[in-house]
C-alpha positions as CSV (number, residue, x, y, z in Angstrom):
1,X,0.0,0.0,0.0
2,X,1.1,3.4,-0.8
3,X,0.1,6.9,0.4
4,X,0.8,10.5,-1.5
5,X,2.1,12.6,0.8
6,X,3.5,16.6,0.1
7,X,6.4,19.0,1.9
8,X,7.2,22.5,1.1
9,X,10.6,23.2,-0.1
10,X,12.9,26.4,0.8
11,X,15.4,27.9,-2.0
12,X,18.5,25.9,-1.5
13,X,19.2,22.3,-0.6
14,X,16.3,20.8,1.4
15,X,17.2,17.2,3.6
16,X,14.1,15.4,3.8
17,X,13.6,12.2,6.4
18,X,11.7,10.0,3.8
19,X,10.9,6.2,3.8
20,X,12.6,3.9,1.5
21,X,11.2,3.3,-1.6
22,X,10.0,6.6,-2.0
23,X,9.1,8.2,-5.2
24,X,9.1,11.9,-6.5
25,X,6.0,12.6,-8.3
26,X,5.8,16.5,-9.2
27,X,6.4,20.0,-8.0
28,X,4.2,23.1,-7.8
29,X,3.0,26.1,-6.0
30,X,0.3,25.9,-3.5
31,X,-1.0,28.5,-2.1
32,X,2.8,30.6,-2.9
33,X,4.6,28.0,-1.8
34,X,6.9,25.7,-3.7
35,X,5.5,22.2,-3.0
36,X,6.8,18.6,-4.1
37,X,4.3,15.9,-4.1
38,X,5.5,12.3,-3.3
39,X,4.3,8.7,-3.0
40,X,5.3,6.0,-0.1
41,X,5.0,3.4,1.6
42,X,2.0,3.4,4.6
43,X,4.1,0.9,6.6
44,X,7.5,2.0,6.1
45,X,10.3,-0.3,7.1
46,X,13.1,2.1,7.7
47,X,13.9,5.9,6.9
48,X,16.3,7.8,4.7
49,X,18.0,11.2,3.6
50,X,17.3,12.5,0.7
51,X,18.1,16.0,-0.2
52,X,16.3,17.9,-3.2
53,X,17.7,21.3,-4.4
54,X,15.3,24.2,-5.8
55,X,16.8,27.5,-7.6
56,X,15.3,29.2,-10.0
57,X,15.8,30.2,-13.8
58,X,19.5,32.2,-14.2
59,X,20.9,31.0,-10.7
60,X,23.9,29.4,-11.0
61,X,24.1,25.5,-9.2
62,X,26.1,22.2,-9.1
63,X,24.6,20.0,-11.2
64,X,26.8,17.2,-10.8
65,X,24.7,14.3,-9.6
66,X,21.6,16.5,-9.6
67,X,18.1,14.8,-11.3
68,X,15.9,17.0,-12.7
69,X,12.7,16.4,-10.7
70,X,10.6,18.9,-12.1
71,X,9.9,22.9,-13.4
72,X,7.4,25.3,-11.6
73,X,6.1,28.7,-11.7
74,X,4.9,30.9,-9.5
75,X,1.5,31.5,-9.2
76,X,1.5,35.3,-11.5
77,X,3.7,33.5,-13.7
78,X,6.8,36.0,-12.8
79,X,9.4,33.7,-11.7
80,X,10.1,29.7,-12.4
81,X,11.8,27.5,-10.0
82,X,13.5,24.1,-10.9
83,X,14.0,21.1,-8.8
84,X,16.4,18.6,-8.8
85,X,17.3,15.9,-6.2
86,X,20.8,16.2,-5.0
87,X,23.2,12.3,-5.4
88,X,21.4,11.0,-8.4
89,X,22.7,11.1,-11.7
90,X,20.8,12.0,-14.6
91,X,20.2,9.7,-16.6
């Protein structure tokens, strides 16, 4: 069984205490903040670290081992944000 669950993310690198076998679904604003939506496990057998990074369009980042998670705007449309998570290779 699986359960769709959300956090808000800040600009920068964000360390998030998830259970393994967790997937990244998508990213958006709600309600002005950026949000990333993912799915896990209801019974989780043990935790993790995972860190996701947000910046937005012209920012300069590491994007070594970054995957591209997903693209958001903000709600007037003035600014985009990109989010990556931080240790995974494209690919």
């Amino acid at each position: 069984m699986n359960v769709i669950h959300k956090v808000e993310l800040a600009p920068g690198t964000n360390v998030l205490r998830l259970p393994l076998g967790t997937e990244f679904l998508s990213v958006a604003m709600q309600r002005g903040a950026p949000t990333l939506w993912y799915r896990r496990p209801v019974f989780p057998p043990t935790l993790e670290e995972r860190a996701v990074y947000l910046t937005g369009t012209g920012h300069e980042f590491p994007e070594d081992d970054y995957k591209f998670i997903g693209t958001m705007l903000t709600e007037d449309q003035n600014f985009v944000f990109h989010v990556f998570e931080i240790g995974q290779p494209q690919g």
